[in-house]
Backbone and ligand atoms as CSV (ligand in chain L), in Angstrom:
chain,resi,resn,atom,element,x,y,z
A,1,UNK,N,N,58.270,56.946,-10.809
A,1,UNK,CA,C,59.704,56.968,-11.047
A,1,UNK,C,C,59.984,57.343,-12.505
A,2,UNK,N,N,60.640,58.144,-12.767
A,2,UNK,CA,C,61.179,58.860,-14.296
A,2,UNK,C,C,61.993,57.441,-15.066
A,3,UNK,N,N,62.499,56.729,-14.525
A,3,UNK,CA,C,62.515,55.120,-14.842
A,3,UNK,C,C,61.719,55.042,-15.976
A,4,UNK,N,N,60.528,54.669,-15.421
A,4,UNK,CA,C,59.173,54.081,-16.079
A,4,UNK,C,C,59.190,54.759,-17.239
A,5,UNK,N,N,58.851,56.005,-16.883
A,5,UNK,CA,C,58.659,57.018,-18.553
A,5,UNK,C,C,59.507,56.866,-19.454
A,6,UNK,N,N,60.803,56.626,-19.018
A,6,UNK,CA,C,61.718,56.440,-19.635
A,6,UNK,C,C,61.419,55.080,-20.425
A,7,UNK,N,N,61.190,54.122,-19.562
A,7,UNK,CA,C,61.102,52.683,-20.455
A,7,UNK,C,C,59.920,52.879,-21.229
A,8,UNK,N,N,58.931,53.825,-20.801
A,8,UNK,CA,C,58.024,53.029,-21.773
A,8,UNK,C,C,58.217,54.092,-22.982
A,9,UNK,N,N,59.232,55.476,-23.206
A,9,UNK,CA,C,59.172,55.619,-24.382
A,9,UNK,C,C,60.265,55.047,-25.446
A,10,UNK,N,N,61.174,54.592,-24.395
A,10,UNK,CA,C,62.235,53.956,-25.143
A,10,UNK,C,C,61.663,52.297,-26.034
A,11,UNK,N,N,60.984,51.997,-25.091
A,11,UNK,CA,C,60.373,50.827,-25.775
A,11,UNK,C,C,59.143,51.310,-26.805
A,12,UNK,N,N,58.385,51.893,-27.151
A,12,UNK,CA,C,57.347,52.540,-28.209
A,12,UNK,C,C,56.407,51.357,-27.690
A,13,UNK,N,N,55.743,50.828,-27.129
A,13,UNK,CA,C,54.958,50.052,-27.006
A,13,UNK,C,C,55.430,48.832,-27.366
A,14,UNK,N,N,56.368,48.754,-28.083
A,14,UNK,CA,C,56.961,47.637,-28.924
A,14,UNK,C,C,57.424,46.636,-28.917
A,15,UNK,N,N,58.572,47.079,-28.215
A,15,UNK,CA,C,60.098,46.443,-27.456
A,15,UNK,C,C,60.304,46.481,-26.125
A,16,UNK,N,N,60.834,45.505,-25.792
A,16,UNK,CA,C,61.276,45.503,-24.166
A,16,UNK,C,C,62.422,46.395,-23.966
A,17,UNK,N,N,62.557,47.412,-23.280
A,17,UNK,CA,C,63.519,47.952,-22.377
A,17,UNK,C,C,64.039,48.107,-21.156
A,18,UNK,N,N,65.117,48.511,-20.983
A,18,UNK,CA,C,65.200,48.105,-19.652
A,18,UNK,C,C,66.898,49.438,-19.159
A,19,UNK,N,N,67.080,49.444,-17.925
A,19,UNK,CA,C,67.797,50.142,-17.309
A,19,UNK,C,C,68.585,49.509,-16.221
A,20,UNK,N,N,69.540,50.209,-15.525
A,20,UNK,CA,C,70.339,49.773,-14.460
A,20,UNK,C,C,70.067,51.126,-13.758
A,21,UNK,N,N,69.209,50.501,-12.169
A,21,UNK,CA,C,69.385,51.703,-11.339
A,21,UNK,C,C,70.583,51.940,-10.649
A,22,UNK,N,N,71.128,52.948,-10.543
A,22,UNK,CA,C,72.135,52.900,-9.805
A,22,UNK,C,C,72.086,54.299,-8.557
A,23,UNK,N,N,73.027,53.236,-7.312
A,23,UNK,CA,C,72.756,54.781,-6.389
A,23,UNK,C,C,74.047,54.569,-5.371
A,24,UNK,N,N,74.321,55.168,-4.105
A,24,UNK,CA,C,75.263,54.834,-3.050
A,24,UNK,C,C,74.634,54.210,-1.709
A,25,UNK,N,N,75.562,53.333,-1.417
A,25,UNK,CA,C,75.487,52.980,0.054
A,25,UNK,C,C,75.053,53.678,0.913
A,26,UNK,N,N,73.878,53.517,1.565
A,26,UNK,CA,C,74.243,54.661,2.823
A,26,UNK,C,C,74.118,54.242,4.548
A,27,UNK,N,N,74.555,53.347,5.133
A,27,UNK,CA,C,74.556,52.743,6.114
A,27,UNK,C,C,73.830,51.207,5.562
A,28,UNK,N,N,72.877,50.880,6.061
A,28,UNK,CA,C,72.086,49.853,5.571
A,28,UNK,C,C,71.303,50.219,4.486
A,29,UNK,N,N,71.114,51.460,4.621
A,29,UNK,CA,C,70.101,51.712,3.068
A,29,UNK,C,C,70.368,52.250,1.931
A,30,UNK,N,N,70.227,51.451,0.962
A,30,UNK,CA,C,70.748,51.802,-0.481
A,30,UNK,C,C,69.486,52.864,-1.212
A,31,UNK,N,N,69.603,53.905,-1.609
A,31,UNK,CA,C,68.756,54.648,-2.328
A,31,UNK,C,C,69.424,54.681,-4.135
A,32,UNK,N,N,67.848,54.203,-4.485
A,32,UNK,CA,C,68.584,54.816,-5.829
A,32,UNK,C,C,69.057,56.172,-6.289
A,33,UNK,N,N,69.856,56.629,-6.875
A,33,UNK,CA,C,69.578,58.313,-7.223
A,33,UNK,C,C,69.855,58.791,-8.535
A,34,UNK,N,N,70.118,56.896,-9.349
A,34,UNK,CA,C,70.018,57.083,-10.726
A,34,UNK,C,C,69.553,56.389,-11.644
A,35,UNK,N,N,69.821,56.471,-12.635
A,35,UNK,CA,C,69.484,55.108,-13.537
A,35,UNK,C,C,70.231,55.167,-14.975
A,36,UNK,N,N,70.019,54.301,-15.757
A,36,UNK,CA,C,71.123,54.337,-17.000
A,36,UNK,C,C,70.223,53.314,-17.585
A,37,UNK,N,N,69.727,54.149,-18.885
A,37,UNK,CA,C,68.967,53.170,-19.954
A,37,UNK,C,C,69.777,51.822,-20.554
A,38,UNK,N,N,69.625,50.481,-21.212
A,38,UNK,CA,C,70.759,50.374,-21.858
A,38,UNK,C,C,71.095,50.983,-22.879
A,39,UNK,N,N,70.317,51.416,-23.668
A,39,UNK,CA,C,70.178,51.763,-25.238
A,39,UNK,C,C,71.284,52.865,-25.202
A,40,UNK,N,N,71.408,53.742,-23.867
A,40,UNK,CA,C,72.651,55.008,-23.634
A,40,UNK,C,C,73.718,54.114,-23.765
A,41,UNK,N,N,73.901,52.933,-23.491
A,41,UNK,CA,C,75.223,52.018,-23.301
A,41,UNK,C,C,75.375,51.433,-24.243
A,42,UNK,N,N,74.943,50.953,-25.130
A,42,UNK,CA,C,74.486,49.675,-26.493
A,42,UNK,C,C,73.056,49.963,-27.210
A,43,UNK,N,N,73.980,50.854,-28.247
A,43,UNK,CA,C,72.991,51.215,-29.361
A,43,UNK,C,C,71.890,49.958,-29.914
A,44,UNK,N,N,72.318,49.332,-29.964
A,44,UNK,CA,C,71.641,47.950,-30.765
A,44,UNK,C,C,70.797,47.013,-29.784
A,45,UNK,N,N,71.058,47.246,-28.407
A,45,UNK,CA,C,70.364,46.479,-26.784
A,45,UNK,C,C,68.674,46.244,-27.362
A,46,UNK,N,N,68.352,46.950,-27.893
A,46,UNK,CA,C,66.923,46.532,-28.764
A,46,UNK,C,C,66.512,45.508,-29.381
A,47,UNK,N,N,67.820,45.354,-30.318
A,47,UNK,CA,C,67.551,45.197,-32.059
A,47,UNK,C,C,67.069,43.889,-31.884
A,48,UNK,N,N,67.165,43.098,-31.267
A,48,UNK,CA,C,66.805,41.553,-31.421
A,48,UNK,C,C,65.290,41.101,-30.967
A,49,UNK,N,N,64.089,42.401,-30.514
A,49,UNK,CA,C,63.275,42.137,-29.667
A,49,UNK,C,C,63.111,42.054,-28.506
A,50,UNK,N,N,64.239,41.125,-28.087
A,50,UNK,CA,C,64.412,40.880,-26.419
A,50,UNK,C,C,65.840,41.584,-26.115
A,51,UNK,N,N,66.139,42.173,-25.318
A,51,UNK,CA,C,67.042,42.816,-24.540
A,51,UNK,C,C,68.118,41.822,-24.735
A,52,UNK,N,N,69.505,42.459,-25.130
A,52,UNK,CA,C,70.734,41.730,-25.469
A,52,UNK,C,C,71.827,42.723,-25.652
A,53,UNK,N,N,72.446,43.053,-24.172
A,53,UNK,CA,C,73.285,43.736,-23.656
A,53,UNK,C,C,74.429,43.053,-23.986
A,54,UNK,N,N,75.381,43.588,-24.588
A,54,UNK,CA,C,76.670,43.392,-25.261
A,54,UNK,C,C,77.898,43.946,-24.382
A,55,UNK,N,N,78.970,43.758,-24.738
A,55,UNK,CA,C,80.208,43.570,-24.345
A,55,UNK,C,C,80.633,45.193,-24.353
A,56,UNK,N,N,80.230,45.814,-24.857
A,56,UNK,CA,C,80.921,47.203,-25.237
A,56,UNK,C,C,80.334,47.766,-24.339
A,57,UNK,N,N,78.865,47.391,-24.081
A,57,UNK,CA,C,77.636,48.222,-23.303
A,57,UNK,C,C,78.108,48.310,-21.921
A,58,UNK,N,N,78.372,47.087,-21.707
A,58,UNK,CA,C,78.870,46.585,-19.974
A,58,UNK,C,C,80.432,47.640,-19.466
A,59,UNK,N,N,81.350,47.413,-21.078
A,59,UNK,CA,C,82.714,48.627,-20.384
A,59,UNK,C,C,82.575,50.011,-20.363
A,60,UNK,N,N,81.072,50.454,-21.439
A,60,UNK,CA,C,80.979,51.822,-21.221
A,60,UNK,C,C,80.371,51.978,-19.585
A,61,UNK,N,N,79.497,50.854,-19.263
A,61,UNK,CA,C,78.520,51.202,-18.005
A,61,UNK,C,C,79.677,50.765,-17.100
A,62,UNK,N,N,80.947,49.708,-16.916
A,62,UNK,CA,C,81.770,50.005,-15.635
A,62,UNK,C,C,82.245,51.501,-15.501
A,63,UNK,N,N,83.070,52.163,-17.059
A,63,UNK,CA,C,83.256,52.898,-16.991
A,63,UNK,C,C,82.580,54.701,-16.170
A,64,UNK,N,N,81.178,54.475,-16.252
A,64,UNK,CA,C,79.917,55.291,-15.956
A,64,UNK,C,C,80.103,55.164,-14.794
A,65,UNK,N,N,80.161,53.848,-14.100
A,65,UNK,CA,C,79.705,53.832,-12.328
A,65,UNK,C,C,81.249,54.359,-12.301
A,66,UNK,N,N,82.212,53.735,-12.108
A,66,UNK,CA,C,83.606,54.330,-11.848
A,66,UNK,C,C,83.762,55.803,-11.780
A,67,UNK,N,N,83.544,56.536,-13.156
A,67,UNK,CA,C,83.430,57.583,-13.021
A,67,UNK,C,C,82.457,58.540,-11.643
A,68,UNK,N,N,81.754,58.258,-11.624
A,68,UNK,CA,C,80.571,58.843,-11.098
A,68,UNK,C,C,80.232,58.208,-9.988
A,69,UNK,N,N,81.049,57.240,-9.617
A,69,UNK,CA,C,81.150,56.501,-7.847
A,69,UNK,C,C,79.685,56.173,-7.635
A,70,UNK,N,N,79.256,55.363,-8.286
A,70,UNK,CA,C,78.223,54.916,-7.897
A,70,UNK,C,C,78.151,53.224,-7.915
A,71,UNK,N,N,77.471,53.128,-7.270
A,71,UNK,CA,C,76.977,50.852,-7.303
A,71,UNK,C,C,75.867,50.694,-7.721
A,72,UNK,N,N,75.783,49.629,-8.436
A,72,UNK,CA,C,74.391,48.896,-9.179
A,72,UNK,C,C,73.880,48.261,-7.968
A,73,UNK,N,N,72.681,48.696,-7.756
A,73,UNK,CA,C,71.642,48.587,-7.125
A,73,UNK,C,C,70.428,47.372,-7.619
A,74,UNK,N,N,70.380,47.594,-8.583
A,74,UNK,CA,C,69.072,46.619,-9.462
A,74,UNK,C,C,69.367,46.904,-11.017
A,75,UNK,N,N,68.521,45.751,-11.962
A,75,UNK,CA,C,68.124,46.580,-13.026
A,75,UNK,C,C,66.919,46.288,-13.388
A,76,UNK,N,N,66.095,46.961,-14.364
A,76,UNK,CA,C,64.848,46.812,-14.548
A,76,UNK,C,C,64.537,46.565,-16.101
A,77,UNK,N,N,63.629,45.552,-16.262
A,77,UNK,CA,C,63.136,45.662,-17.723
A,77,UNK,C,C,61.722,45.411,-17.988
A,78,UNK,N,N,61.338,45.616,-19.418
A,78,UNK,CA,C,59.618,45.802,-19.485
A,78,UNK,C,C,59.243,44.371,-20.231
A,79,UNK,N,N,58.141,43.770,-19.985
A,79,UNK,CA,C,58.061,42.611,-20.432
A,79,UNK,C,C,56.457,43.650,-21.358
A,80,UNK,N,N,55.853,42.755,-22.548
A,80,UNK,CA,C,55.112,43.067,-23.132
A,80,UNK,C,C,53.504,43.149,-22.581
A,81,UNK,N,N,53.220,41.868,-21.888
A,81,UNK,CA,C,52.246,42.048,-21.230
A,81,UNK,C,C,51.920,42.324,-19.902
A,82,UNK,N,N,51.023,41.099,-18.769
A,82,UNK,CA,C,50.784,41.300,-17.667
A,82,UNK,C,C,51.843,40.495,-17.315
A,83,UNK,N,N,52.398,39.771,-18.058
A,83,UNK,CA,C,53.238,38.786,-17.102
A,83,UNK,C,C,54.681,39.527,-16.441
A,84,UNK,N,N,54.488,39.545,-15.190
A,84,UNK,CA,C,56.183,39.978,-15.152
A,84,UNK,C,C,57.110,38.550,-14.800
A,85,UNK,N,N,56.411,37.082,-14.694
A,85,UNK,CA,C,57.220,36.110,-14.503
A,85,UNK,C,C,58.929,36.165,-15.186
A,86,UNK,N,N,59.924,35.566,-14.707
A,86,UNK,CA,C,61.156,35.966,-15.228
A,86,UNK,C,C,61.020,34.920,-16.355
A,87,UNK,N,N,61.239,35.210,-17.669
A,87,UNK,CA,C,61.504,34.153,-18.723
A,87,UNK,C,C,63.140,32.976,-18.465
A,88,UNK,N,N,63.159,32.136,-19.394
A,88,UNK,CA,C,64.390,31.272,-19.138
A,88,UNK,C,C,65.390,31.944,-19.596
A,89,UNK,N,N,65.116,33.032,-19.941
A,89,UNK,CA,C,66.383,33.849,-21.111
A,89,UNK,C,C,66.598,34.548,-19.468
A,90,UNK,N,N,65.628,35.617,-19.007
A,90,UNK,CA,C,65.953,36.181,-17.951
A,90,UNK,C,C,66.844,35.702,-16.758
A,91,UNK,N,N,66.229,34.458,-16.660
A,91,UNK,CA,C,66.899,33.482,-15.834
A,91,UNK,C,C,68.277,32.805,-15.822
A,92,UNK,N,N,68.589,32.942,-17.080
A,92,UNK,CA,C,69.775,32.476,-17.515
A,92,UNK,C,C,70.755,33.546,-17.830
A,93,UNK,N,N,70.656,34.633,-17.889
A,93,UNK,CA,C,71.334,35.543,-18.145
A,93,UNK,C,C,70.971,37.078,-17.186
A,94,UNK,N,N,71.589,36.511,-16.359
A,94,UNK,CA,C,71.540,38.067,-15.042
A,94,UNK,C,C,72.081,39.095,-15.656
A,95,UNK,N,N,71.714,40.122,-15.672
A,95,UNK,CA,C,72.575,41.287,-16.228
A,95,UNK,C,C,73.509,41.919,-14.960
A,96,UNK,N,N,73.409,41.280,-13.899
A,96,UNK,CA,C,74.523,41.278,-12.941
A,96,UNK,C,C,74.492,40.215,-12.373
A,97,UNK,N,N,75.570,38.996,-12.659
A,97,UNK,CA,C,75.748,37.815,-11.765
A,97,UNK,C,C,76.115,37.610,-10.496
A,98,UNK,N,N,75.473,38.892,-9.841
A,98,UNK,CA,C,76.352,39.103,-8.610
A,98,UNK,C,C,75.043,38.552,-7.796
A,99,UNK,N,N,75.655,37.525,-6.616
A,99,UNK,CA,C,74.538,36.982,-5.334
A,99,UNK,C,C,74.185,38.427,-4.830
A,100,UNK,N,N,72.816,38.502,-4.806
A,100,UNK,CA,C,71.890,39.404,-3.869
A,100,UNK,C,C,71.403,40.848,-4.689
A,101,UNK,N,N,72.118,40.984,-5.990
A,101,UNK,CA,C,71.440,41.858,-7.210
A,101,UNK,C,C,70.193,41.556,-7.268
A,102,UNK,N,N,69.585,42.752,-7.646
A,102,UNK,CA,C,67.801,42.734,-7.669
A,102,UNK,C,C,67.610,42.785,-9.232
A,103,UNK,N,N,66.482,42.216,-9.644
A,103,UNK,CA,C,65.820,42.034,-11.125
A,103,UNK,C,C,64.662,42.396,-10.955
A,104,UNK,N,N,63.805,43.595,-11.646
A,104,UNK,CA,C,62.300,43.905,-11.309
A,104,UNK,C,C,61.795,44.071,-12.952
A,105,UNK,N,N,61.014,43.320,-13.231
A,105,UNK,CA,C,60.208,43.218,-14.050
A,105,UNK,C,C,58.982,44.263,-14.284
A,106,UNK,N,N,59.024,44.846,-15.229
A,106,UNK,CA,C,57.299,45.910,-15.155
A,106,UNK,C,C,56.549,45.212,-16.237
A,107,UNK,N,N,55.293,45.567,-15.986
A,107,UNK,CA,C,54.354,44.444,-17.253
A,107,UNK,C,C,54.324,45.803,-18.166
A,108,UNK,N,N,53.565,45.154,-19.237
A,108,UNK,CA,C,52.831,46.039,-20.679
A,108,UNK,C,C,53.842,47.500,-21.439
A,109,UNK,N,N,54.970,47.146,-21.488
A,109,UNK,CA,C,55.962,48.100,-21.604
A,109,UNK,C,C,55.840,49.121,-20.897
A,110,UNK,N,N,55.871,48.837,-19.687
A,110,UNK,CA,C,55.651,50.206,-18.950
A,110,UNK,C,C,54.626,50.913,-19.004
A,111,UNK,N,N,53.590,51.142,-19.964
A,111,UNK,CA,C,52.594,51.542,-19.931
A,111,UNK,C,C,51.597,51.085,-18.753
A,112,UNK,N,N,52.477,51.650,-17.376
A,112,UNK,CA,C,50.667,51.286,-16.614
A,112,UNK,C,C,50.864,52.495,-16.249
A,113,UNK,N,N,49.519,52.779,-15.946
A,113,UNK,CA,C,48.651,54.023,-15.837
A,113,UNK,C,C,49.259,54.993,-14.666
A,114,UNK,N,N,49.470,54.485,-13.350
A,114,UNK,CA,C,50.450,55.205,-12.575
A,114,UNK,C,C,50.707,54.021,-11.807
A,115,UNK,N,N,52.120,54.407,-11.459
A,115,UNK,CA,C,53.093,53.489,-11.322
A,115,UNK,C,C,52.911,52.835,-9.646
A,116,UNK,N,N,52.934,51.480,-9.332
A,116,UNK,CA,C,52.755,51.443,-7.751
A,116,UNK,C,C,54.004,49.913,-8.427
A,117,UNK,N,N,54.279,49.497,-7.326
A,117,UNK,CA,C,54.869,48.052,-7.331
A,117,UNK,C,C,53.798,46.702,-7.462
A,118,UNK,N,N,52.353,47.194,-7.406
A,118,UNK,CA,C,51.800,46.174,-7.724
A,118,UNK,C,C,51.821,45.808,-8.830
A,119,UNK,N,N,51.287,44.303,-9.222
A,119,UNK,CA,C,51.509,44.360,-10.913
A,119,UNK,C,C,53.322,44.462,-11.374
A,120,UNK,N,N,54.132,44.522,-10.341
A,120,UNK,CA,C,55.504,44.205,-10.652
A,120,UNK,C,C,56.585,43.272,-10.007
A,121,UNK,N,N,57.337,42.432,-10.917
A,121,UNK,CA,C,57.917,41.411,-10.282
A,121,UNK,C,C,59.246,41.850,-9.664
A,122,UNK,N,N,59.932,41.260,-8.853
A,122,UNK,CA,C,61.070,41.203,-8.001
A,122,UNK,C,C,61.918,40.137,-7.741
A,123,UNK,N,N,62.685,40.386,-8.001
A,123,UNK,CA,C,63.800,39.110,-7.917
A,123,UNK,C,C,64.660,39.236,-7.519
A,124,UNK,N,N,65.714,38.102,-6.678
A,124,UNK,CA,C,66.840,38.371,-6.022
A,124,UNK,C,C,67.880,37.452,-6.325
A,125,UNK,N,N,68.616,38.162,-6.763
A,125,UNK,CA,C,69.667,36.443,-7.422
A,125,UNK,C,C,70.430,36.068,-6.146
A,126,UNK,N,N,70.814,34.546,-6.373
A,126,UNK,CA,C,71.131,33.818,-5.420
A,126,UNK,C,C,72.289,33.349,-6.049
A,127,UNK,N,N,72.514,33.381,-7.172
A,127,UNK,CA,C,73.809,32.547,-7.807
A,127,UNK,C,C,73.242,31.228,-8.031
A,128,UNK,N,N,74.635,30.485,-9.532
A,128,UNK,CA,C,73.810,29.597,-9.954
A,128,UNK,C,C,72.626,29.329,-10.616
A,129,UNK,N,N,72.378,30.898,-10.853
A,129,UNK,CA,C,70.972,30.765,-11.816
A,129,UNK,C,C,69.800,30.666,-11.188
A,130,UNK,N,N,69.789,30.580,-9.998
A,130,UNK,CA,C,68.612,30.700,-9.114
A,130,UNK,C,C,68.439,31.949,-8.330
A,131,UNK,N,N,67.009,32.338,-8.377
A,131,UNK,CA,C,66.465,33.180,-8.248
A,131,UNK,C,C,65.407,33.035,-6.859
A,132,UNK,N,N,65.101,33.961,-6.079
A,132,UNK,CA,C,64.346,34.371,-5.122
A,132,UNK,C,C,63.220,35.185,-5.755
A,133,UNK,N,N,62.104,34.975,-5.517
A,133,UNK,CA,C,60.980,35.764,-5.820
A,133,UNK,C,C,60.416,36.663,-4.492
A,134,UNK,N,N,60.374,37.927,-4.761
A,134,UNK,CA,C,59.508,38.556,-3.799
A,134,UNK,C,C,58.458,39.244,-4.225
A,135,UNK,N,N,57.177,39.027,-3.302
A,135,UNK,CA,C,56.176,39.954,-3.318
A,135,UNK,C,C,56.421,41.393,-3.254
A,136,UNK,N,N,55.632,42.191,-4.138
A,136,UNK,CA,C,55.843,43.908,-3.731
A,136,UNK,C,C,55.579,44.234,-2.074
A,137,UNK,N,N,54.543,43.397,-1.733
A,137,UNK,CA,C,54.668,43.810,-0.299
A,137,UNK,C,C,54.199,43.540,0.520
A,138,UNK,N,N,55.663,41.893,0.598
A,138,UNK,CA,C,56.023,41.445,1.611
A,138,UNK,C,C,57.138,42.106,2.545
A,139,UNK,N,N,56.832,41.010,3.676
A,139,UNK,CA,C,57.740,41.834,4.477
A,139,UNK,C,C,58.779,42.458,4.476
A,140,UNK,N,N,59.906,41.792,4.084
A,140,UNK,CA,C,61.117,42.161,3.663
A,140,UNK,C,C,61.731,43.315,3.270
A,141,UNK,N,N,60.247,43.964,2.125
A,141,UNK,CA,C,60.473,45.070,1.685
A,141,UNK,C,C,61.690,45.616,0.804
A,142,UNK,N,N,61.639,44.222,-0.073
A,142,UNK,CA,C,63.328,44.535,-0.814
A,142,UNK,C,C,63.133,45.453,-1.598
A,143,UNK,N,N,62.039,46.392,-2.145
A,143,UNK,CA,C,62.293,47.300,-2.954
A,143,UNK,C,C,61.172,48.344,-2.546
A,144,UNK,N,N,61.915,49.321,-1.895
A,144,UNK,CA,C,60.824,50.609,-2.173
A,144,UNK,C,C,60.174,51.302,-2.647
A,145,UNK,N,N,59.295,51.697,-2.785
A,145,UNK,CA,C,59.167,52.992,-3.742
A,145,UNK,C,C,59.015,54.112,-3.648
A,146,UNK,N,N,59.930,54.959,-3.952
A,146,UNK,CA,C,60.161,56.328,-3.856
A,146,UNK,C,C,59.869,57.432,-5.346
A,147,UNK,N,N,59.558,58.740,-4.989
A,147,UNK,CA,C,59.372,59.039,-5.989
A,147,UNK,C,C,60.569,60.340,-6.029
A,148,UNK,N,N,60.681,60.525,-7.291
A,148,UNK,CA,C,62.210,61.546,-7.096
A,148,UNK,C,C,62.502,61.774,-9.185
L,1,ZN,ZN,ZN,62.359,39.426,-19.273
């Protein structure tokens, strides 16, 4: 996924980055068919180490989907190592508080070698700050992978 490349040069090995995929409805199945760095939305979404999406970032990105008729689908960010566990910061701060938004974690800033869902976390918010964990591949199959 051009995602990935994206995060891992936006992050330099360094910094965590991260994106909002976005795509349309299409009966039951949602495809992504985009994505939006934050750093395009909130120059500064870096500066603190850990990802800290601001107020300006969020009206340029309603503004973006509005324009361009699209729905947030998921978003994604890079954690430094192997861990993709969600931190308490992650946990506490959805970058969409919406019940049934997806959160996918990639380990080692994106730097893995070629990209599969193994080695990556998944999450499903429930509201309330609680979170659903899914396996890459379990049944359910909450997140595909496509290449495009
Ligand atoms: Zn995190």
């Amino acid at each position: 996924m051009r995602v990935i490349l994206q995060l891992r040069r936006r992050g330099g090995g360094r910094r965590e980055s991260g994106a909002f995929l976005l795509g349309r409805q299409q009966g039951r199945i949602t495809r992504v068919t985009t994505f939006v760095c934050y750093d395009d939305l909130d120059s500064v979404a870096y500066q603190a180490g850990a990802i800290a999406f601001h107020a300006d970032g969020y009206a340029a990105f309603w503004k973006y989907c509005r324009e361009k008729g699209l729905a947030v689908l998921a978003d994604v960010h890079t954690h430094p190592g192997d861990g993709v566990g969600q931190s308490s910061i992650d946990q506490r701060n959805p970058m969409m508080p919406i019940v049934g938004h997806t959160a996918i974690i990639v380990p080692k800033f994106a730097r893995t070698s070629s990209w599969s869902l193994s080695g990556v976390g998944i999450y499903e918010y429930l509201g309330d700050f609680k979170w659903r964990t899914h396996a890459p591949g379990d049944k359910t199959r909450r997140v595909v992978l496509t290449l495009w």
